[in-house]
MDAnalysis code that builds the backbone (N, CA, C; Angstrom):
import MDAnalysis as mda
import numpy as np

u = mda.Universe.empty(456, n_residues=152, atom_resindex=np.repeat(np.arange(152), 3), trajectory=True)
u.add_TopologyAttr("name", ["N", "CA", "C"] * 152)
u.add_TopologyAttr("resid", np.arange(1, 153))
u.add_TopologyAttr("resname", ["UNK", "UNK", "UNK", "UNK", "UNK", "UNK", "UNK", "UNK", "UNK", "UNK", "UNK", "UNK", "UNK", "UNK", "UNK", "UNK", "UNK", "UNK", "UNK", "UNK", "UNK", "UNK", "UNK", "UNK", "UNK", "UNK", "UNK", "UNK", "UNK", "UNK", "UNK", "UNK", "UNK", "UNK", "UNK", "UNK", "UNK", "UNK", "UNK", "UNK", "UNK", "UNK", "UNK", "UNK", "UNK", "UNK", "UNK", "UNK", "UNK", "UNK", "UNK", "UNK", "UNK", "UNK", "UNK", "UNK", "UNK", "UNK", "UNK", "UNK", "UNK", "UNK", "UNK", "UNK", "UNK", "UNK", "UNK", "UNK", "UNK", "UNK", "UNK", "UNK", "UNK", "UNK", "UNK", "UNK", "UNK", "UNK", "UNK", "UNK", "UNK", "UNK", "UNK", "UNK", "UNK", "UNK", "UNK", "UNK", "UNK", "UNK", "UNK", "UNK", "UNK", "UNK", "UNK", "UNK", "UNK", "UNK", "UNK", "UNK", "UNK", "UNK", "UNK", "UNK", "UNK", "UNK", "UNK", "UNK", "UNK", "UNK", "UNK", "UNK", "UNK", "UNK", "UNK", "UNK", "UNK", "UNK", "UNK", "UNK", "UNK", "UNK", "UNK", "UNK", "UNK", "UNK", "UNK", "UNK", "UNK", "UNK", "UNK", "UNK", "UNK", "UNK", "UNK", "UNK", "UNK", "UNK", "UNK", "UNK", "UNK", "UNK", "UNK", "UNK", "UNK", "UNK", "UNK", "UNK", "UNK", "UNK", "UNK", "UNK"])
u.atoms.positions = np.array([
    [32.109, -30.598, 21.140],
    [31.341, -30.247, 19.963],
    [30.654, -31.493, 19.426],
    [29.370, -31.681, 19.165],
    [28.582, -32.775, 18.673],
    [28.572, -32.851, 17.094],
    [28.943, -34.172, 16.623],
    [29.306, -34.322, 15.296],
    [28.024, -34.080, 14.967],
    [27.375, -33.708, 13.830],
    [26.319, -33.529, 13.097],
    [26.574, -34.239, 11.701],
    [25.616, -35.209, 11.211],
    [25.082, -35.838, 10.701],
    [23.937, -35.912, 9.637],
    [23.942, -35.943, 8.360],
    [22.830, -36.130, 7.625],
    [21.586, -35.899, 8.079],
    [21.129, -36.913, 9.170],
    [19.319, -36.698, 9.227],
    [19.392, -35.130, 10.421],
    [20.680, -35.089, 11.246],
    [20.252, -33.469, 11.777],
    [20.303, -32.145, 10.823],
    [20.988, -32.854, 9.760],
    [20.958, -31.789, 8.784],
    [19.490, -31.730, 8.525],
    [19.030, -32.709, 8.389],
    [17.538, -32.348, 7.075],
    [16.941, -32.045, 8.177],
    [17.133, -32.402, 9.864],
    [15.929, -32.090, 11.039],
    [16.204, -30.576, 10.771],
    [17.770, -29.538, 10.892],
    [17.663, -28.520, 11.101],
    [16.656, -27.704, 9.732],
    [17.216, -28.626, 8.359],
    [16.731, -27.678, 7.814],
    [15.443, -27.141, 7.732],
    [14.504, -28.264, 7.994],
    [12.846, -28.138, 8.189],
    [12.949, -27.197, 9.340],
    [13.447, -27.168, 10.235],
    [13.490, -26.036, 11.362],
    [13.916, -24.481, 10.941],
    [14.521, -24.612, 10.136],
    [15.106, -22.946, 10.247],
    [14.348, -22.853, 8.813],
    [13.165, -23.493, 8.251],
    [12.357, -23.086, 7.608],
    [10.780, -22.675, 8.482],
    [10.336, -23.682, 9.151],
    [9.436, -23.810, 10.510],
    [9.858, -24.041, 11.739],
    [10.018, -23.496, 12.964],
    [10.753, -24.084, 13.878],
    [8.884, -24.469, 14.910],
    [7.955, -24.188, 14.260],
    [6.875, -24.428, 14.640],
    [5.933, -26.304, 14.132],
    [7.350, -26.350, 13.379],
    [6.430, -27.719, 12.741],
    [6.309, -28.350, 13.736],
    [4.944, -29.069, 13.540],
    [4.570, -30.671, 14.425],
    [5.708, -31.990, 14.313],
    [6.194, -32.225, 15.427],
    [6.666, -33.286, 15.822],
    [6.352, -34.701, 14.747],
    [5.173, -34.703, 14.371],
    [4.788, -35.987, 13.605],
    [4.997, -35.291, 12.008],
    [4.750, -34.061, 11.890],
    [4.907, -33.889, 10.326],
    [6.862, -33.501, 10.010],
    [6.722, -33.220, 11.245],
    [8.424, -33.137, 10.660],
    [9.188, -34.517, 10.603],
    [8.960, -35.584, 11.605],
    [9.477, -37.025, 11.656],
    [8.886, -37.740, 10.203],
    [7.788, -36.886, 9.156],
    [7.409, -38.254, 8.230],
    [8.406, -37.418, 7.310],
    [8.807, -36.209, 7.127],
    [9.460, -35.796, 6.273],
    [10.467, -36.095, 6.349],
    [11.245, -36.218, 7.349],
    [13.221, -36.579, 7.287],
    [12.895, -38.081, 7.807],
    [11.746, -38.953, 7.929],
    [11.740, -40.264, 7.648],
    [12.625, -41.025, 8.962],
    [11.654, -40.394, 10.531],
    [12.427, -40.932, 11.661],
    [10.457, -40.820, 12.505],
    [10.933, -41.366, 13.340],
    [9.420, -41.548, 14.417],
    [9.417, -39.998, 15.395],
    [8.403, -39.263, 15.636],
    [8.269, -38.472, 16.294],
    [9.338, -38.362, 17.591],
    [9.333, -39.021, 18.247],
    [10.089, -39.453, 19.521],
    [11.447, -39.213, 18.741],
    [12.207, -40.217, 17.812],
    [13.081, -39.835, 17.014],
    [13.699, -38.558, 17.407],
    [12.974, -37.769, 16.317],
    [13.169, -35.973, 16.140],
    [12.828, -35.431, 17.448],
    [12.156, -35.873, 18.314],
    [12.130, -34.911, 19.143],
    [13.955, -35.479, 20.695],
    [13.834, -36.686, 20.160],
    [15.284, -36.648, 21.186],
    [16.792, -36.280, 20.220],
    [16.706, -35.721, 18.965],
    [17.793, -35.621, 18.485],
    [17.925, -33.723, 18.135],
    [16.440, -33.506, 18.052],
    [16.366, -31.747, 18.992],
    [16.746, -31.450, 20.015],
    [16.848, -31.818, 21.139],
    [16.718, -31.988, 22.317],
    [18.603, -32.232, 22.500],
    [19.145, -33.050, 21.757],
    [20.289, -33.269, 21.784],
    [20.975, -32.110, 21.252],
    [20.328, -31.632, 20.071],
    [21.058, -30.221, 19.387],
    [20.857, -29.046, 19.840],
    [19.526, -29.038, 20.903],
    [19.524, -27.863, 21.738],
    [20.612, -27.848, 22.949],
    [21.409, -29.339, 23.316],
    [21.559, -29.497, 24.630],
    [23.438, -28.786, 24.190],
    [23.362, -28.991, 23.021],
    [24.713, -28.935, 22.592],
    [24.904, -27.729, 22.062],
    [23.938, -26.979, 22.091],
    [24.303, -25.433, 21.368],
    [23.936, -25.465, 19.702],
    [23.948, -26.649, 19.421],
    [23.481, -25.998, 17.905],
    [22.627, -25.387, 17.482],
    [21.578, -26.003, 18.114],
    [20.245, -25.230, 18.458],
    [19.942, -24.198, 19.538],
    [20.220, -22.423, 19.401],
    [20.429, -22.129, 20.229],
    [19.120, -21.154, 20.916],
    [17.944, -21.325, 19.933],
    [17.031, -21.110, 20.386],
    [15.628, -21.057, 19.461],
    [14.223, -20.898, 19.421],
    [13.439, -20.574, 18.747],
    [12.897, -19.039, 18.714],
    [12.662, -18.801, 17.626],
    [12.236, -17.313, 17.424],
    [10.939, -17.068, 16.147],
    [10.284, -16.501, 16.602],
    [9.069, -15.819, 15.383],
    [9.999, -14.653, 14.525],
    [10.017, -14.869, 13.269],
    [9.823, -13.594, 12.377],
    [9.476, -12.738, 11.940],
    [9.539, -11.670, 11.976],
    [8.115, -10.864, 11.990],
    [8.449, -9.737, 10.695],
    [7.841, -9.311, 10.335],
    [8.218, -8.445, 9.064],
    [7.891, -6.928, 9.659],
    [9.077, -6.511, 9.422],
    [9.266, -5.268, 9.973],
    [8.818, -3.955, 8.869],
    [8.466, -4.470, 8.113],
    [7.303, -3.276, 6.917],
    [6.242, -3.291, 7.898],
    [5.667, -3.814, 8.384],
    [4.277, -4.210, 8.888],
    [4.485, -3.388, 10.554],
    [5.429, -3.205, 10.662],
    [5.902, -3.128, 12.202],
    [6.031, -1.424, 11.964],
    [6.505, -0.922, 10.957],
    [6.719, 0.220, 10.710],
    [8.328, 0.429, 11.070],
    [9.454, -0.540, 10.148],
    [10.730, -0.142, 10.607],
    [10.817, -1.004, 9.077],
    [10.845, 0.237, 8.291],
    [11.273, 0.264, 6.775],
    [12.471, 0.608, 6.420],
    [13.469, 1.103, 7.534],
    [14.564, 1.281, 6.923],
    [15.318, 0.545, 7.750],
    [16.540, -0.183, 6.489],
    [17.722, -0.946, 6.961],
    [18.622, 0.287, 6.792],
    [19.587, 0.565, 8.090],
    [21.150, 1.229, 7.621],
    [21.727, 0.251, 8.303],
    [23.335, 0.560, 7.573],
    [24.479, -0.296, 7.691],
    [25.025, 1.257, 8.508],
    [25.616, 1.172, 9.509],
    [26.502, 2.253, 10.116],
    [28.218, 2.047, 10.197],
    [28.969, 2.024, 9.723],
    [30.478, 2.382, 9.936],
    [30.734, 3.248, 10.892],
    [31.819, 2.419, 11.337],
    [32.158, 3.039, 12.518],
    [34.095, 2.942, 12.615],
    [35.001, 3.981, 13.113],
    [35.582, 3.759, 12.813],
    [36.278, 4.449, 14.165],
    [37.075, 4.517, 14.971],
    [37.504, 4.741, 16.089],
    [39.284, 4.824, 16.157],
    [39.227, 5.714, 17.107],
    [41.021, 5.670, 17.348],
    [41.163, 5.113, 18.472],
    [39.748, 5.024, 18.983],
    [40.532, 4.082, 20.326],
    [40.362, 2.507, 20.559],
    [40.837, 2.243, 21.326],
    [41.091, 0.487, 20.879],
    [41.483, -0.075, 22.348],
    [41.102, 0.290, 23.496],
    [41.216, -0.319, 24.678],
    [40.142, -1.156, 25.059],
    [40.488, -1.960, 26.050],
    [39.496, -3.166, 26.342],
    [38.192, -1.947, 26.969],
    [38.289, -1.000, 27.513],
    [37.357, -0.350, 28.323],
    [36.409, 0.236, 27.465],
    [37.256, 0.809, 26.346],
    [36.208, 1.515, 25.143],
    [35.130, 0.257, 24.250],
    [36.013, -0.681, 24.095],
    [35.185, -1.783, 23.314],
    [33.719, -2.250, 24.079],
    [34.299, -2.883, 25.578],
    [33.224, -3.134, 26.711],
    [32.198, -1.767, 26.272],
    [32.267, -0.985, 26.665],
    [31.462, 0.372, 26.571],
    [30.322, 0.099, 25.121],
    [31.696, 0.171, 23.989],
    [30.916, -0.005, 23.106],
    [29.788, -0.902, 22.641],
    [30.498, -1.884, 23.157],
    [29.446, -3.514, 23.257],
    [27.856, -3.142, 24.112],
    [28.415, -2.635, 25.328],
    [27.270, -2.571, 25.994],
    [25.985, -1.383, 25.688],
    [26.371, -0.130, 25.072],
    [25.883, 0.666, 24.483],
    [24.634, 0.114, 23.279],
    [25.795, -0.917, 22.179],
    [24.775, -1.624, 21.633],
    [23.838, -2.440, 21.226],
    [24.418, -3.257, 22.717],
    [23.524, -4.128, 22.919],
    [21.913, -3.881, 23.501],
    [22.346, -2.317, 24.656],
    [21.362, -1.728, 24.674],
    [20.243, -1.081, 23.648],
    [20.747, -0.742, 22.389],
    [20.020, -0.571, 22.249],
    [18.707, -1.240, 20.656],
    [17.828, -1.564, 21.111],
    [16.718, -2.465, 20.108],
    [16.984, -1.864, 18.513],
    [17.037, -1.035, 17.963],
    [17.562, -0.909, 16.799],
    [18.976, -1.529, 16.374],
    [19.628, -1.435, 16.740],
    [20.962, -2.524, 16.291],
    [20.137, -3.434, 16.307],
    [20.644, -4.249, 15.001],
    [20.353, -5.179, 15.616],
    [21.496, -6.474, 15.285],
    [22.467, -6.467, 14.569],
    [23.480, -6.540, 14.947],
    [24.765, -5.651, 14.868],
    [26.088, -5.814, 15.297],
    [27.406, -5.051, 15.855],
    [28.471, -6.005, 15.531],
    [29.400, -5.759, 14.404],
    [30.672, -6.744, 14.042],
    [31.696, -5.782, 14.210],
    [32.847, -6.214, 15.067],
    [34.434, -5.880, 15.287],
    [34.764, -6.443, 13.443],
    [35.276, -5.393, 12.603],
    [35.980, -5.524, 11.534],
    [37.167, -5.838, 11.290],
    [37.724, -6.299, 10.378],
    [38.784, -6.389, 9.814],
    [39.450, -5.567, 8.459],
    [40.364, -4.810, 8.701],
    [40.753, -3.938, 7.353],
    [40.579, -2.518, 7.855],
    [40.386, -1.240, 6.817],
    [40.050, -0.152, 7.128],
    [38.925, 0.098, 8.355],
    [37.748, -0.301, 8.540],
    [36.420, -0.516, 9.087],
    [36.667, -1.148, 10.061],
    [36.405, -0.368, 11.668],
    [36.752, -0.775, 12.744],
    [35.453, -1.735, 13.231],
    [34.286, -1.237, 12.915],
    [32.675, -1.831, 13.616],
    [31.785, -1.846, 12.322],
    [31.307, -2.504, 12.121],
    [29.879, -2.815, 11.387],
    [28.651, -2.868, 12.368],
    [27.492, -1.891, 12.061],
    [26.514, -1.820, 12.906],
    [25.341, -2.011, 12.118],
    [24.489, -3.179, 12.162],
    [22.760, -3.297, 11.296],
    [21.635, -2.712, 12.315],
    [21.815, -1.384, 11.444],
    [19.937, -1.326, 12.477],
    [18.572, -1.757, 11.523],
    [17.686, -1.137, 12.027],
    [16.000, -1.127, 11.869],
    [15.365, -0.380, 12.351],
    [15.295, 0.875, 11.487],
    [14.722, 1.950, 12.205],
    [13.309, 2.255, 11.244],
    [12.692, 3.099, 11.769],
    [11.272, 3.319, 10.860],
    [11.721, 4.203, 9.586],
    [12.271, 5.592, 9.689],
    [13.333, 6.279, 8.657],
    [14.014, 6.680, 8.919],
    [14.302, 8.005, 8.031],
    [15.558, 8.706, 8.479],
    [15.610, 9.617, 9.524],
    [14.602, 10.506, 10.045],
    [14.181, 10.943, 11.311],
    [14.780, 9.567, 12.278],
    [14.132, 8.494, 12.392],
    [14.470, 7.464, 13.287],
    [16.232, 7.208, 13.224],
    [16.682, 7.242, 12.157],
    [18.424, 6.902, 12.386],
    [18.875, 8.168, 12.966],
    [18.347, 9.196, 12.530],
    [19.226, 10.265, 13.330],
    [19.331, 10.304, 14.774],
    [17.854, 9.794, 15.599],
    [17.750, 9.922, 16.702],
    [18.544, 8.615, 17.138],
    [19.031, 7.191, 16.595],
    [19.612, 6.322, 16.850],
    [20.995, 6.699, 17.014],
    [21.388, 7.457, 15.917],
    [22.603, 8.309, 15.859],
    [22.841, 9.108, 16.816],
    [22.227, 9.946, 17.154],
    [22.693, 10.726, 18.137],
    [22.236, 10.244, 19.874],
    [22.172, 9.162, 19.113],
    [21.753, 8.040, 20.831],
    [23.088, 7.429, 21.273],
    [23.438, 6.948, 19.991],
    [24.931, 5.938, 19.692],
    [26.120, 7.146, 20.473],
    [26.179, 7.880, 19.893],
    [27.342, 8.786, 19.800],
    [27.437, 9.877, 21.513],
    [26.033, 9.660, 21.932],
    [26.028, 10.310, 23.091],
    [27.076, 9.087, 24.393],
    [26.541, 8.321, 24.151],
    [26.762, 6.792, 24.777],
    [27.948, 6.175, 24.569],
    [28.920, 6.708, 23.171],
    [30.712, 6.175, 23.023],
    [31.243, 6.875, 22.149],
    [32.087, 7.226, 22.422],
    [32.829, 8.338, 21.504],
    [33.384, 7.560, 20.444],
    [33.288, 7.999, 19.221],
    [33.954, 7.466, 17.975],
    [34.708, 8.387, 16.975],
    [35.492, 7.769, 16.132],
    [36.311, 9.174, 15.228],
    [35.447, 8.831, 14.263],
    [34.590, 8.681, 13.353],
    [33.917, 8.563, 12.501],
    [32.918, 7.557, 12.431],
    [31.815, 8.306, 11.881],
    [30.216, 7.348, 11.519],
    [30.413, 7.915, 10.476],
    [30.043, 6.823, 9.509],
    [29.285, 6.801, 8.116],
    [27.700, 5.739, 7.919],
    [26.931, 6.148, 7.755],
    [26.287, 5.636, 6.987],
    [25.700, 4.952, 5.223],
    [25.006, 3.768, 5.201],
    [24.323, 3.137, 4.138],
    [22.611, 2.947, 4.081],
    [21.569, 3.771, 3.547],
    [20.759, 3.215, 3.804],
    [20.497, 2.128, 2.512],
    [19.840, 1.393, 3.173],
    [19.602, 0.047, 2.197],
    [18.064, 0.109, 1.148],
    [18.575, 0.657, -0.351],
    [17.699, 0.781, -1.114],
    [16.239, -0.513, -1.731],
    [17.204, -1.526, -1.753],
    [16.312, -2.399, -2.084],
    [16.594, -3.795, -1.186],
    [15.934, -4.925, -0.603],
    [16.631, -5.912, -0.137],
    [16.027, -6.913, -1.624],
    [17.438, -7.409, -1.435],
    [17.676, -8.237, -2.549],
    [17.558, -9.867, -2.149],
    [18.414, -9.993, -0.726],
    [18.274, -11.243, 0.139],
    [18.590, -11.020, 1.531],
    [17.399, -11.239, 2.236],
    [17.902, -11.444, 3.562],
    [17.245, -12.482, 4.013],
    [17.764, -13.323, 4.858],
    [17.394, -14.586, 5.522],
    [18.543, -14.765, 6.893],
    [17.333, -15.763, 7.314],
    [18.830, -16.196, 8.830],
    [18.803, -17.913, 8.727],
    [18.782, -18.398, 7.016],
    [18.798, -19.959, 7.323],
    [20.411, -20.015, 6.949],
    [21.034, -21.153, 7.844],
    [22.489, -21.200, 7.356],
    [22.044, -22.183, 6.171],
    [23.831, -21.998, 5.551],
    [23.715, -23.323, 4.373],
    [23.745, -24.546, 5.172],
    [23.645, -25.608, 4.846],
    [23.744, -26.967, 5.281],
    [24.134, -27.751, 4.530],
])
């Protein structure tokens, strides 16, 4: 694991604000030479911290206005059903992420679907593909905060 350090802090944070910035405008801001930032990226990509670049795209614009949260809650619990399950949702582009829970709540599932017509057909995509003892749904009324910058 690579210790991380002050100036990779301020390199990441300009990154997971722009991961498009210029080499020279990001080195005058965290106050290192181009070359600098670009071999201490290079080091944080090599090490996993950096585990990739991605565009954002706003999914109003895309026509996938609705966030649901899906619960999921299962009686079964073998390595074969989980695999299944994993692979089911990884398949498919609406998840867009899938958390193993802790407590009552066996799975946490985030999609992005266009509406509610669209979750049903996600729904009855999910459920064809792994058997579960219960789905519940959340659709998400207002977003209040979403982001993918960590703290630092």
């Amino acid at each position: 694991m690579r210790t991380i350090d002050d100036m990779d802090r301020r390199i990441l944070a300009h990154l997971q604000k722009d991961a498009s910035i210029p080499l020279d405008d990001l080195g005058a801001r965290v106050g290192l030479s181009r070359n600098a930032c670009w071999r201490r990226i290079k080091a944080l990509e090599e090490s996993g911290v950096i585990r990739g670049r991605v565009t954002l795209l706003d999914p109003e614009a895309l026509g996938l206005g609705l966030t649901v949260f899906i619960f999921v809650r299962t009686s079964r619990h073998e390595p074969d059903w989980l695999d299944k399950f994993a692979r089911a949702t990884r398949a498919m582009p609406e998840i867009l992420g899938a958390y193993r829970m802790s407590g009552d709540l066996d799975y946490l599932i985030r999609a992005r679907v266009a509406d509610v017509a669209g979750y049903d057909r996600l729904y009855r995509a999910l459920i064809r593909k792994v058997e579960m003892s219960d789905v519940s749904s959340s659709f998400v009324m207002e977003e209040i905060k979403e982001t993918t910058e960590l703290p630092l």
